[in-house]
VMD Tcl script that builds the backbone (N, CA, C; Angstrom):
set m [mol new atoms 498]
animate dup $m
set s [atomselect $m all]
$s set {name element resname resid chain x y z} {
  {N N UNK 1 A 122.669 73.190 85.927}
  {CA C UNK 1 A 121.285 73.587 85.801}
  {C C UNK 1 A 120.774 74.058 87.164}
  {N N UNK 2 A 120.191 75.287 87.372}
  {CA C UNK 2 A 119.704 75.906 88.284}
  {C C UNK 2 A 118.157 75.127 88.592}
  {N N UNK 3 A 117.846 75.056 89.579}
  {CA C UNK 3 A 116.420 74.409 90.282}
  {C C UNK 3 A 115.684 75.453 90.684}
  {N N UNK 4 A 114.413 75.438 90.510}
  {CA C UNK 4 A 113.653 76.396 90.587}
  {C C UNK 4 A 112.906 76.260 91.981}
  {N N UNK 5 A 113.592 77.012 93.130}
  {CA C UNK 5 A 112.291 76.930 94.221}
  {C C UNK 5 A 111.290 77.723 94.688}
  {N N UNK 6 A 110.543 77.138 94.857}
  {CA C UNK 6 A 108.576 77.008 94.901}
  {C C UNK 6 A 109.006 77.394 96.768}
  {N N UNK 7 A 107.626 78.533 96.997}
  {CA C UNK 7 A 107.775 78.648 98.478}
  {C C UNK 7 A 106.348 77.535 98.689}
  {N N UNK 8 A 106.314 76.962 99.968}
  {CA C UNK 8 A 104.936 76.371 100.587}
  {C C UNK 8 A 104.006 77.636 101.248}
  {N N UNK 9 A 102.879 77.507 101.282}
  {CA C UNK 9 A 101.751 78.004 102.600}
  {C C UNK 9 A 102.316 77.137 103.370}
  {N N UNK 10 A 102.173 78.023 104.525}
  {CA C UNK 10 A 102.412 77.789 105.692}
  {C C UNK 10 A 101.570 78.217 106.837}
  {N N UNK 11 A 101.022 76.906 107.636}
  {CA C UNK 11 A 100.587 77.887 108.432}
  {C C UNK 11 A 100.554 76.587 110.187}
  {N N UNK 12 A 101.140 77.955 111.502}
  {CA C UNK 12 A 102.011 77.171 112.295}
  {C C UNK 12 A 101.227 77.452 113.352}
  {N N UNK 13 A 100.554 77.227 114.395}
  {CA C UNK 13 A 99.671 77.336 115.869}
  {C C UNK 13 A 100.921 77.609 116.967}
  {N N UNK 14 A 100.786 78.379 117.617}
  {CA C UNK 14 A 101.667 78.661 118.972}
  {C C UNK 14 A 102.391 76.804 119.755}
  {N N UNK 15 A 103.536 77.230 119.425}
  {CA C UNK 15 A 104.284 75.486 119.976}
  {C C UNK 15 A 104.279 74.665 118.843}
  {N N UNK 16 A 103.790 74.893 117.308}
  {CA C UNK 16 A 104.093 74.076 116.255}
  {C C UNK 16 A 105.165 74.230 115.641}
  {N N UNK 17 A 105.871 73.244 114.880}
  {CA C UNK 17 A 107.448 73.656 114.339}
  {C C UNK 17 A 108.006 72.646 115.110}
  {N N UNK 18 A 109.008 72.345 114.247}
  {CA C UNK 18 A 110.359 71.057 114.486}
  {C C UNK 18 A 111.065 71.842 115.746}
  {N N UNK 19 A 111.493 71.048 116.936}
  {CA C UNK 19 A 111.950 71.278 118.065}
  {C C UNK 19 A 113.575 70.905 117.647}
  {N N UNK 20 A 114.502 71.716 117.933}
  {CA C UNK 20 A 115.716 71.367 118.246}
  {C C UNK 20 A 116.315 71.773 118.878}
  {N N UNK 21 A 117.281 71.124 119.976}
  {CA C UNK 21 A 118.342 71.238 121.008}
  {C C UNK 21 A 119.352 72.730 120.377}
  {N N UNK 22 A 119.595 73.768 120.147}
  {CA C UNK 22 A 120.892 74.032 119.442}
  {C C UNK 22 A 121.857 73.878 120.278}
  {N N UNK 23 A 123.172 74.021 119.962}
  {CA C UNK 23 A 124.032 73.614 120.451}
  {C C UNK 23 A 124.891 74.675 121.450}
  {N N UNK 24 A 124.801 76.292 120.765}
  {CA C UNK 24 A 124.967 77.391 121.606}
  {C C UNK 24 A 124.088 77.557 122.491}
  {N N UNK 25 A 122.991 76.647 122.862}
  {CA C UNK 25 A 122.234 77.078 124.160}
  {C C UNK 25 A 120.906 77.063 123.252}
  {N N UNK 26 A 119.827 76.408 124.032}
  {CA C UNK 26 A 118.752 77.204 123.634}
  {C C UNK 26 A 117.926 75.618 122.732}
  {N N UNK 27 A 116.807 76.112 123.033}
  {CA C UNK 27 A 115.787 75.432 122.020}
  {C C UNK 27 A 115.081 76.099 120.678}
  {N N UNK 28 A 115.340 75.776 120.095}
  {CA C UNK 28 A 115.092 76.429 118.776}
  {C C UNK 28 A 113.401 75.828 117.928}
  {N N UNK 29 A 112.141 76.477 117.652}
  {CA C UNK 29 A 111.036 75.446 117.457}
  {C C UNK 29 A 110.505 76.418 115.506}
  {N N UNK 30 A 110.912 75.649 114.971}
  {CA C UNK 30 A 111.347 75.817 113.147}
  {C C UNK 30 A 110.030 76.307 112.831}
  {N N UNK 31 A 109.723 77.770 112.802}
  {CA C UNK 31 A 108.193 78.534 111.980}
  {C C UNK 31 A 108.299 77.866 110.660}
  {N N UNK 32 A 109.493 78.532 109.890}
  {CA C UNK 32 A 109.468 78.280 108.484}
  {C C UNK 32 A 110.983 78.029 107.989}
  {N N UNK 33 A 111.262 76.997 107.297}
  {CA C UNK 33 A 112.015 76.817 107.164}
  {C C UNK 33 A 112.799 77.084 105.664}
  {N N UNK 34 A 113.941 77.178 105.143}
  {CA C UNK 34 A 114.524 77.568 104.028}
  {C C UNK 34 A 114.120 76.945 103.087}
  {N N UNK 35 A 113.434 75.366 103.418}
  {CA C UNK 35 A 112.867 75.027 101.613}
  {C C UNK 35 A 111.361 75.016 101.688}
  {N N UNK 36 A 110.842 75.347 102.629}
  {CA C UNK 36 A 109.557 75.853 103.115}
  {C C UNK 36 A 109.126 77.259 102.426}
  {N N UNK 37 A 110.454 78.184 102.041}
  {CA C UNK 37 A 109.962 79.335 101.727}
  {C C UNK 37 A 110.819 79.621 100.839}
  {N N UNK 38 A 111.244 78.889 99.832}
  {CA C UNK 38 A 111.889 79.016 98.475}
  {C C UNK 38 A 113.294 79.219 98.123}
  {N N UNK 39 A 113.872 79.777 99.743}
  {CA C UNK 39 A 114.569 79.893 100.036}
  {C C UNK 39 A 114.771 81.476 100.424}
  {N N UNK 40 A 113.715 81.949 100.610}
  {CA C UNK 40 A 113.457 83.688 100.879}
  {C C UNK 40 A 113.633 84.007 102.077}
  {N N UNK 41 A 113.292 82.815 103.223}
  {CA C UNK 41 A 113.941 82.935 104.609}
  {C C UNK 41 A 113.714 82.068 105.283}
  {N N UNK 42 A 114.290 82.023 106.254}
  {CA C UNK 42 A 114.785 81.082 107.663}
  {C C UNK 42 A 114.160 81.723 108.962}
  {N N UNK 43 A 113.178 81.226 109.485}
  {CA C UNK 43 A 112.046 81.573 110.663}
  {C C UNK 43 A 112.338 80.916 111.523}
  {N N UNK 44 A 113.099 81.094 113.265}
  {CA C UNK 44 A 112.875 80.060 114.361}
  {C C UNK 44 A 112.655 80.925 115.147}
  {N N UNK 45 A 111.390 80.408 116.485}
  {CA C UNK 45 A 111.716 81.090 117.954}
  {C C UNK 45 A 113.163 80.281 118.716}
  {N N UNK 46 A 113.475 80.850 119.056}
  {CA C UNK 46 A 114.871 80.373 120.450}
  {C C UNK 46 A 114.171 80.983 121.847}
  {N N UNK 47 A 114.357 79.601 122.346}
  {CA C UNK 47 A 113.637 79.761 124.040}
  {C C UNK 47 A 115.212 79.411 124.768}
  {N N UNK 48 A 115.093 80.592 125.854}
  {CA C UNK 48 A 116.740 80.622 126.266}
  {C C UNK 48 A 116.792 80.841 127.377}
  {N N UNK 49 A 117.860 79.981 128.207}
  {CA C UNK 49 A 118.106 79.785 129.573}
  {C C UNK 49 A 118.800 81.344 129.998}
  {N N UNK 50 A 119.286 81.857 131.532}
  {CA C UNK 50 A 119.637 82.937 131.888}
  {C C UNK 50 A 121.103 82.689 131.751}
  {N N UNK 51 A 121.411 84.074 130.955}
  {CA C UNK 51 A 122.813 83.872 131.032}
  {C C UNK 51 A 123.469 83.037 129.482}
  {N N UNK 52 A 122.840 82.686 128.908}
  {CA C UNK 52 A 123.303 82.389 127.452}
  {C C UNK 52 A 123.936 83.209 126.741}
  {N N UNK 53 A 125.226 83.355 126.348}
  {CA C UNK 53 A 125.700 84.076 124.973}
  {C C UNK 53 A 126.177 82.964 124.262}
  {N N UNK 54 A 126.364 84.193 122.874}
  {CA C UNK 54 A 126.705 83.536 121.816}
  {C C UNK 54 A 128.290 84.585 121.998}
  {N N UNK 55 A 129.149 83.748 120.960}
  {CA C UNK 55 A 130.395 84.634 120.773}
  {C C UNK 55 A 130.131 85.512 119.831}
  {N N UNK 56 A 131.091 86.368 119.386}
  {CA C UNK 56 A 131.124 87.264 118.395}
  {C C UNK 56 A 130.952 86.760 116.901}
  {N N UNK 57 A 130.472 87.014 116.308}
  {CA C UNK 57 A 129.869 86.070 114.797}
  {C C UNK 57 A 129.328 87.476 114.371}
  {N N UNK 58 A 129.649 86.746 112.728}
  {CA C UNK 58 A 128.670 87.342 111.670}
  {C C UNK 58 A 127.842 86.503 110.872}
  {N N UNK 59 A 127.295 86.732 109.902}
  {CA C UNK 59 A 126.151 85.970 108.776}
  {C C UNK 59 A 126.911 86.432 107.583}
  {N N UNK 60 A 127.621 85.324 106.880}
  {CA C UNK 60 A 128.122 86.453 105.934}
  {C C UNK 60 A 127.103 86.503 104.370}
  {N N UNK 61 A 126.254 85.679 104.144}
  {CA C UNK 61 A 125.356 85.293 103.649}
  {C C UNK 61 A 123.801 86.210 103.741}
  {N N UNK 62 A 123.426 86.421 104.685}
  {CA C UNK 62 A 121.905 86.860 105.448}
  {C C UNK 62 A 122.228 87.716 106.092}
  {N N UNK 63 A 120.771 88.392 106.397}
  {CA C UNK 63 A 120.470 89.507 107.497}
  {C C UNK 63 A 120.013 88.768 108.041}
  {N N UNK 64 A 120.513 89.257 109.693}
  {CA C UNK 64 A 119.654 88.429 111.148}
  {C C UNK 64 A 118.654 89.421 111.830}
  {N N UNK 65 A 117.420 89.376 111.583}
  {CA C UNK 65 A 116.721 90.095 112.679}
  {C C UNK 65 A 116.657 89.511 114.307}
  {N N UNK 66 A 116.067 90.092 115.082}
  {CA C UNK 66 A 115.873 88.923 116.301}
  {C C UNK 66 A 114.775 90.185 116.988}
  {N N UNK 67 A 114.184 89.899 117.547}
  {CA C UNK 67 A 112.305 90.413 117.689}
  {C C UNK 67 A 112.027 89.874 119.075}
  {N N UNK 68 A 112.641 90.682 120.150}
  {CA C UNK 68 A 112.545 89.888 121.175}
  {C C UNK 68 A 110.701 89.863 121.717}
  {N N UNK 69 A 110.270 88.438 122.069}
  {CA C UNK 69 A 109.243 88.087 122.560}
  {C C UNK 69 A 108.554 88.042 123.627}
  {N N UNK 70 A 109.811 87.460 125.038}
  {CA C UNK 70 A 109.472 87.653 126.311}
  {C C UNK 70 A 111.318 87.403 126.791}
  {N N UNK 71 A 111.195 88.528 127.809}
  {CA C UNK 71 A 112.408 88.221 128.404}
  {C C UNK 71 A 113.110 89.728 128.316}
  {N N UNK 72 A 114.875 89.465 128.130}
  {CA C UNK 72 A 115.792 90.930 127.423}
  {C C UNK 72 A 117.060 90.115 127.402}
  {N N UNK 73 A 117.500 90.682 126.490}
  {CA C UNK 73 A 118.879 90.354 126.182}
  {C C UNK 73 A 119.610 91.598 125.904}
  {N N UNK 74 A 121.195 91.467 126.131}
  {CA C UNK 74 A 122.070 92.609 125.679}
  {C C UNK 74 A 122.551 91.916 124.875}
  {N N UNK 75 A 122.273 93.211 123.764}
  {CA C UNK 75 A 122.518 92.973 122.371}
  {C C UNK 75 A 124.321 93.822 122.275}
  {N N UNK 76 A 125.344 92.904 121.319}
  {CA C UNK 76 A 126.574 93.955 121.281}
  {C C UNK 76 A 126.693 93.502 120.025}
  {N N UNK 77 A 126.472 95.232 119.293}
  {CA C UNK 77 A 126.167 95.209 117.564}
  {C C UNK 77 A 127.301 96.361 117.289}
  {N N UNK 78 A 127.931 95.877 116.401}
  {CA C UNK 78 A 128.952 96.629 115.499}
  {C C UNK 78 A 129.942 97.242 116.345}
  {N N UNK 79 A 130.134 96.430 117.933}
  {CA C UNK 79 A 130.972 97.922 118.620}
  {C C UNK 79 A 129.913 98.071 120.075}
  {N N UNK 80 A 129.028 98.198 119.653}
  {CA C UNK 80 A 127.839 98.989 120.684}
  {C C UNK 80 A 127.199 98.445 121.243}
  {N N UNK 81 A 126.890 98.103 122.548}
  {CA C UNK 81 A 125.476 97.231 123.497}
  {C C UNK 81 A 124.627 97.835 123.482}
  {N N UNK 82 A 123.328 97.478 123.475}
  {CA C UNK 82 A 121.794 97.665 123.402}
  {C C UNK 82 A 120.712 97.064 124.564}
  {N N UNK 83 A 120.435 97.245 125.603}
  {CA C UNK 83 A 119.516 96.182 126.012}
  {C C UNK 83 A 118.313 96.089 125.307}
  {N N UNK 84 A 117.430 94.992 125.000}
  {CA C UNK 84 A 116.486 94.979 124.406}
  {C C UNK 84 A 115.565 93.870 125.197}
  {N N UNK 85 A 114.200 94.792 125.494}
  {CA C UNK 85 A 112.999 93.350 126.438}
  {C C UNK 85 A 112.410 93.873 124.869}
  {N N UNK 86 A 111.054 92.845 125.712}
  {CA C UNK 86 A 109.827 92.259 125.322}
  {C C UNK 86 A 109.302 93.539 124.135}
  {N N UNK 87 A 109.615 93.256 123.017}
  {CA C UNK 87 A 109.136 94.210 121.900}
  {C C UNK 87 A 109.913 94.910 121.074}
  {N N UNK 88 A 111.689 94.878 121.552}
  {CA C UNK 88 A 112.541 95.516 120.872}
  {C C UNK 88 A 112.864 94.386 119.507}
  {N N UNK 89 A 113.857 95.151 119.013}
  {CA C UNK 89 A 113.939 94.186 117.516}
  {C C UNK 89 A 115.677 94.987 117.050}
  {N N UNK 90 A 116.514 93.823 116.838}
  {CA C UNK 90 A 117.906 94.086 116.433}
  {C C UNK 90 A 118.187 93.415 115.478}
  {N N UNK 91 A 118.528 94.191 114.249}
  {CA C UNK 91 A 118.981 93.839 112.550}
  {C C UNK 91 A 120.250 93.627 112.506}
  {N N UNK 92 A 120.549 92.727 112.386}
  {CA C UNK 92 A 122.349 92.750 112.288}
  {C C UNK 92 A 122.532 92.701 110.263}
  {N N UNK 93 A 122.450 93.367 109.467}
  {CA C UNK 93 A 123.116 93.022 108.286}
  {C C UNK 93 A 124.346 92.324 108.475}
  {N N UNK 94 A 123.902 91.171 107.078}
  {CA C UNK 94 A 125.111 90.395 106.638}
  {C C UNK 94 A 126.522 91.357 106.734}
  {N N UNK 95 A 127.583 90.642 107.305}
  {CA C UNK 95 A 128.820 91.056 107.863}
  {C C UNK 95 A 129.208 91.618 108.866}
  {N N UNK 96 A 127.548 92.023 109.674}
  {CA C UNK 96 A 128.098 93.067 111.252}
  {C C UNK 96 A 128.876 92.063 112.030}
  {N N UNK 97 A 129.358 92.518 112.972}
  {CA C UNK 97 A 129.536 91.402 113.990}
  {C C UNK 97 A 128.586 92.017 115.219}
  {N N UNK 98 A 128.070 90.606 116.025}
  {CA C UNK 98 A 126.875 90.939 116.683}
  {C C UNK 98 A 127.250 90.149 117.929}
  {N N UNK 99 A 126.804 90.102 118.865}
  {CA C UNK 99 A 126.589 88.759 120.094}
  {C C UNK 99 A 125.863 89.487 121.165}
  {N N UNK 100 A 124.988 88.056 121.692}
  {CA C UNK 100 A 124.421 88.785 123.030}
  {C C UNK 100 A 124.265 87.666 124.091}
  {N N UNK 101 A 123.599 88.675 125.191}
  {CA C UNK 101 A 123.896 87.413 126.090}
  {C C UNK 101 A 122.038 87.690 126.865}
  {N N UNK 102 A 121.451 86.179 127.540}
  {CA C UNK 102 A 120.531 86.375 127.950}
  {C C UNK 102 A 120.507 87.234 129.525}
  {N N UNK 103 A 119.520 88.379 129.612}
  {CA C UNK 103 A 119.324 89.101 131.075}
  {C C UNK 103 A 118.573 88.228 132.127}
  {N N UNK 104 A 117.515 88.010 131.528}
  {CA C UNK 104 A 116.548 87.459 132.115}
  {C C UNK 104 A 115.946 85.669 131.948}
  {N N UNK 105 A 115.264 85.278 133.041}
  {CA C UNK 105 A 115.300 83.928 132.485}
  {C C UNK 105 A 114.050 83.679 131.547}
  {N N UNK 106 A 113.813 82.798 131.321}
  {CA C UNK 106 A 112.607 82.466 130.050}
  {C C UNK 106 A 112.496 83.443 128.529}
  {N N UNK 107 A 113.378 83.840 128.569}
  {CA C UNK 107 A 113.818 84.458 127.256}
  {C C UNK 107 A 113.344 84.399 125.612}
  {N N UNK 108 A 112.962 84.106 124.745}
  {CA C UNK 108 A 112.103 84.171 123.693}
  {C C UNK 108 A 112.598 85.187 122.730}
  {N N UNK 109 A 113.124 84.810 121.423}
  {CA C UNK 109 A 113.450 85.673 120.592}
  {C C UNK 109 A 112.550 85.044 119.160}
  {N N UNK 110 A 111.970 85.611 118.294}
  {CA C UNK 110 A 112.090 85.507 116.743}
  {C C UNK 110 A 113.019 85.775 116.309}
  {N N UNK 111 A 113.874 84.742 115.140}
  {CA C UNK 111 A 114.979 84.969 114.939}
  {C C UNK 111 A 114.112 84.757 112.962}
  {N N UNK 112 A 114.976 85.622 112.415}
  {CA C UNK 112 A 114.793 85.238 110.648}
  {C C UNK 112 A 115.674 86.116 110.252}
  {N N UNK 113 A 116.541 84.883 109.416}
  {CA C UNK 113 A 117.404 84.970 108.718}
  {C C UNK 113 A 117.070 85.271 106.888}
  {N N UNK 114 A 117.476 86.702 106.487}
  {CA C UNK 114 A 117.029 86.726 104.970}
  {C C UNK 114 A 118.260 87.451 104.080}
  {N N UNK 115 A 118.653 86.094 103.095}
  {CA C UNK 115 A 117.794 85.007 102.487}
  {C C UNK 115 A 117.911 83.828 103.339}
  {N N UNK 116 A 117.261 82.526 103.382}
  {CA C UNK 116 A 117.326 81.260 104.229}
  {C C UNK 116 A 118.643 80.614 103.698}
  {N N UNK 117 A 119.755 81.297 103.935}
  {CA C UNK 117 A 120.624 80.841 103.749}
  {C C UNK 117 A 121.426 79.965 104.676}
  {N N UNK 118 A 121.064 79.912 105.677}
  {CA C UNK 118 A 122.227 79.103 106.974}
  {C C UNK 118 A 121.228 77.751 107.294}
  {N N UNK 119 A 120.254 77.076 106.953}
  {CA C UNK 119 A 119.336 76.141 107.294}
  {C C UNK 119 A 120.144 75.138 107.592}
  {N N UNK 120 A 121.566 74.558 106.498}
  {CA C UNK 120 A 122.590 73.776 106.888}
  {C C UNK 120 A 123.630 74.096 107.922}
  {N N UNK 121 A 123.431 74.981 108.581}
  {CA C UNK 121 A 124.278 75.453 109.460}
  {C C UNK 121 A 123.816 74.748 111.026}
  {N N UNK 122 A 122.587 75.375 110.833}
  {CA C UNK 122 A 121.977 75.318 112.283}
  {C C UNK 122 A 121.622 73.829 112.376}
  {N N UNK 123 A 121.051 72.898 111.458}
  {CA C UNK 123 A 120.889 71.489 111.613}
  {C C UNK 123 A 121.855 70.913 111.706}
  {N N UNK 124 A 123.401 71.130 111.259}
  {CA C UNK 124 A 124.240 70.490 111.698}
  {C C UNK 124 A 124.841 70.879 113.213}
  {N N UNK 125 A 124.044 72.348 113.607}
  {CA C UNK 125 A 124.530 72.689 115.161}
  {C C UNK 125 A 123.241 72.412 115.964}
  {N N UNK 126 A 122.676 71.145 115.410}
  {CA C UNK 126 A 121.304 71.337 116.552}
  {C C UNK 126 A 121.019 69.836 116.414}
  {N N UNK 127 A 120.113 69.339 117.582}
  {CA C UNK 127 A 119.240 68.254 117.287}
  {C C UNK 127 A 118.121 68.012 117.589}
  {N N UNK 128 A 117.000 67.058 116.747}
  {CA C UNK 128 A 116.184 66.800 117.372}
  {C C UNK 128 A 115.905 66.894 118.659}
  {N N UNK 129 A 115.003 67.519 119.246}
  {CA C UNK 129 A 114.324 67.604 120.687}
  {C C UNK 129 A 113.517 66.364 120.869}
  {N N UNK 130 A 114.634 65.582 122.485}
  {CA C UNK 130 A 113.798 64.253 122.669}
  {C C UNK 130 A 112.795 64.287 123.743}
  {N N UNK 131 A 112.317 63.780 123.682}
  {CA C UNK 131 A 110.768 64.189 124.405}
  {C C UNK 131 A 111.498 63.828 126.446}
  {N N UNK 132 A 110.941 64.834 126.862}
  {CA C UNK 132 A 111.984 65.036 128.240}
  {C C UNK 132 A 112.944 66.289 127.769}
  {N N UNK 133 A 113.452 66.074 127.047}
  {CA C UNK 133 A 114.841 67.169 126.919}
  {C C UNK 133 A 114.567 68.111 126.936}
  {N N UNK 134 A 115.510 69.348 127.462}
  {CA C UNK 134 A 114.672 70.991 127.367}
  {C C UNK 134 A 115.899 71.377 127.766}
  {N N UNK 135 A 117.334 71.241 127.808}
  {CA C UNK 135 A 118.509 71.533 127.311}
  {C C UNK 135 A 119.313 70.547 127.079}
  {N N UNK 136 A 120.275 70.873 126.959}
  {CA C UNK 136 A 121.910 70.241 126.794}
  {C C UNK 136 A 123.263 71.104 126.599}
  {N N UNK 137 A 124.170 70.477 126.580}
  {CA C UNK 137 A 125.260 70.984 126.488}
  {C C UNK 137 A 125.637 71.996 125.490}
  {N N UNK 138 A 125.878 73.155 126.011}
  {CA C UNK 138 A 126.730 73.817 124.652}
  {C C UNK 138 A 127.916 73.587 124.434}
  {N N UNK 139 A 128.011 73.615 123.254}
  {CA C UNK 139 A 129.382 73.336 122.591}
  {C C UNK 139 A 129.524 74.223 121.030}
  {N N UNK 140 A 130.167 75.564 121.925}
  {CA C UNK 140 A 130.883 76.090 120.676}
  {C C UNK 140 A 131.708 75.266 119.860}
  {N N UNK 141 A 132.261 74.131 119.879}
  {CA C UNK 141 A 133.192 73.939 118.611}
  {C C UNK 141 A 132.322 73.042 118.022}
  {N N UNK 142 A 131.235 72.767 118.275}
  {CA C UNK 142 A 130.291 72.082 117.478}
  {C C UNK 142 A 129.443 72.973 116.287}
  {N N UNK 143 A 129.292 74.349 117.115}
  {CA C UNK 143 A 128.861 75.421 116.066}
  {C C UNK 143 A 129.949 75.812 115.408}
  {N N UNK 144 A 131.006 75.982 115.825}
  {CA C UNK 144 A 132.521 76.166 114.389}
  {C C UNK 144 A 132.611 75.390 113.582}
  {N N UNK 145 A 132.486 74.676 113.650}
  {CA C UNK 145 A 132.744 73.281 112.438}
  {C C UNK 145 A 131.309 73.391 111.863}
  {N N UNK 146 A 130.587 73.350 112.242}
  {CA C UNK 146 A 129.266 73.615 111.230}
  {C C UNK 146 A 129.006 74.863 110.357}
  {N N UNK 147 A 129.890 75.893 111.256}
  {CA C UNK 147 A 130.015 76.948 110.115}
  {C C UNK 147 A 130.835 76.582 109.442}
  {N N UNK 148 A 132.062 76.206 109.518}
  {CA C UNK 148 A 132.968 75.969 108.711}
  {C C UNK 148 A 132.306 74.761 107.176}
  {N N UNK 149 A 132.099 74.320 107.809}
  {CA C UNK 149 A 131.274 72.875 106.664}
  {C C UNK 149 A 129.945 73.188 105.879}
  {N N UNK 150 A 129.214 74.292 106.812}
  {CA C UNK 150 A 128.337 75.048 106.022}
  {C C UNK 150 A 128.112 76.214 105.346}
  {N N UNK 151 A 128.671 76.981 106.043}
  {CA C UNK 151 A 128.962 78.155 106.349}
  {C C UNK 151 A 127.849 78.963 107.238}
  {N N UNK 152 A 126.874 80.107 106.626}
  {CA C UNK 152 A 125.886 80.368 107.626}
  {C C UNK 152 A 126.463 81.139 108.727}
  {N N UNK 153 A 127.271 81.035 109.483}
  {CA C UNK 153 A 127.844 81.896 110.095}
  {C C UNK 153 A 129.449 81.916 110.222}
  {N N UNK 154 A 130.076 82.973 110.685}
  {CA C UNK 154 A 131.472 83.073 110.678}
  {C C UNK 154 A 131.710 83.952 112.090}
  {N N UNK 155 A 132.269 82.794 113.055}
  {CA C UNK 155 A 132.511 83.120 114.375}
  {C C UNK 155 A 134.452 84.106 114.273}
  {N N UNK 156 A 134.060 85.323 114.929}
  {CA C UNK 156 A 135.048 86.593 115.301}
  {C C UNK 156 A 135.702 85.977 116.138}
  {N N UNK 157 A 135.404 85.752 117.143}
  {CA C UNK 157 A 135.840 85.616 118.738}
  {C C UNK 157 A 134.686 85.332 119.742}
  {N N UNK 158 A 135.334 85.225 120.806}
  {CA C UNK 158 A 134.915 84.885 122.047}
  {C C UNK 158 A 133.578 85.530 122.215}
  {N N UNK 159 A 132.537 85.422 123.646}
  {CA C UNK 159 A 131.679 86.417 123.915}
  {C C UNK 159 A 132.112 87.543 124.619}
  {N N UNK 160 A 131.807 88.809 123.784}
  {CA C UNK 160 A 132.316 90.273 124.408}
  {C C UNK 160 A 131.755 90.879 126.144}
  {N N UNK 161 A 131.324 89.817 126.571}
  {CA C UNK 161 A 130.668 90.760 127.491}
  {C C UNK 161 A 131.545 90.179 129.200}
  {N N UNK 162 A 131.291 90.653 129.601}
  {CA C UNK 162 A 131.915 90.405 131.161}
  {C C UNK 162 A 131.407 89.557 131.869}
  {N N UNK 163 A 132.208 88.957 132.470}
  {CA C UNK 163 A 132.023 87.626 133.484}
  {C C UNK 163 A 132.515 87.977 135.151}
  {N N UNK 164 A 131.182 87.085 135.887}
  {CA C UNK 164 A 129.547 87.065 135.867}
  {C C UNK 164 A 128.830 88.304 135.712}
  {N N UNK 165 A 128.009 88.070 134.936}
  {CA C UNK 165 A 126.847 89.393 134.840}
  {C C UNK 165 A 127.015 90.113 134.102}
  {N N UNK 166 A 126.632 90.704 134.280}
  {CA C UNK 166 A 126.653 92.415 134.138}
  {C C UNK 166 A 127.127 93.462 134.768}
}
mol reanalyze $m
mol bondsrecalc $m
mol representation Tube
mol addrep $m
């Protein structure tokens, strides 16, 4: 038997939303969440240290937008790098492979995932934010196994970009 989900109103003030550690880097603070919105999408800002990537991954499930807020990141989509500051916006459709890495420090992305399909992904790659905390350790094989157990994402490889910098 199929369950019928109901989206909530929602409504979130600048700094409201569940705080979590993720585990690829980054603080993640939950706009809207997948049973929050029927399951129509998955809403977080990610506040990100300098120099953060992610590896090569896809969504095989969702489209990833990301809406950068303050900061820039190089975006490497399908093949191709992009830099993107404060106002650009990069769609990865379900199956691209995507990764980027942070330029600048204090960084800020909108991230929404549609449909809210990976919500079990990222809670098993994240935790509660303890009051003091404002990073921790990354650990890619903590995000592999959560894809793997959730799915939500499906890591390619390594991060594509060159070491140090740029």
């Amino acid at each position: 038997m199929e369950t019928n989900k109901t989206a909530s109103a929602i409504v979130r003030q600048p700094g409201e939303g569940s705080r979590r550690w993720f585990y690829g880097g980054g603080v993640h603070t939950w706009k809207a969440t997948e049973d929050e919105t029927g399951g129509a999408f998955l809403l977080f800002e990610d506040e990100m240290a300098l120099h953060k990537v992610t590896p090569l991954h896809t969504h095989p499930d969702a489209d990833e937008t990301m809406y950068v807020l303050t900061g820039e990141i190089l975006m490497h989509m399908d093949g191709t790098e992009h830099r993107l500051s404060a106002g650009g916006v990069a769609i990865a459709p379900r199956g691209v492979p995507h990764a980027f890495k942070v330029l600048q420090d204090g960084t800020r992305v909108l991230c929404l995932h549609t449909p809210g399909s990976a919500q079990a992904f990222y809670n098993e790659a994240s935790e509660p934010l303890a009051p003091g905390m404002d990073d921790g350790e990354v650990d890619f094989n903590r995000i592999r196994e959560s894809g793997r157990l959730n799915g939500g994402i499906h890591i390619i490889g390594p991060p594509p970009f060159p070491e140090p910098g740029i």
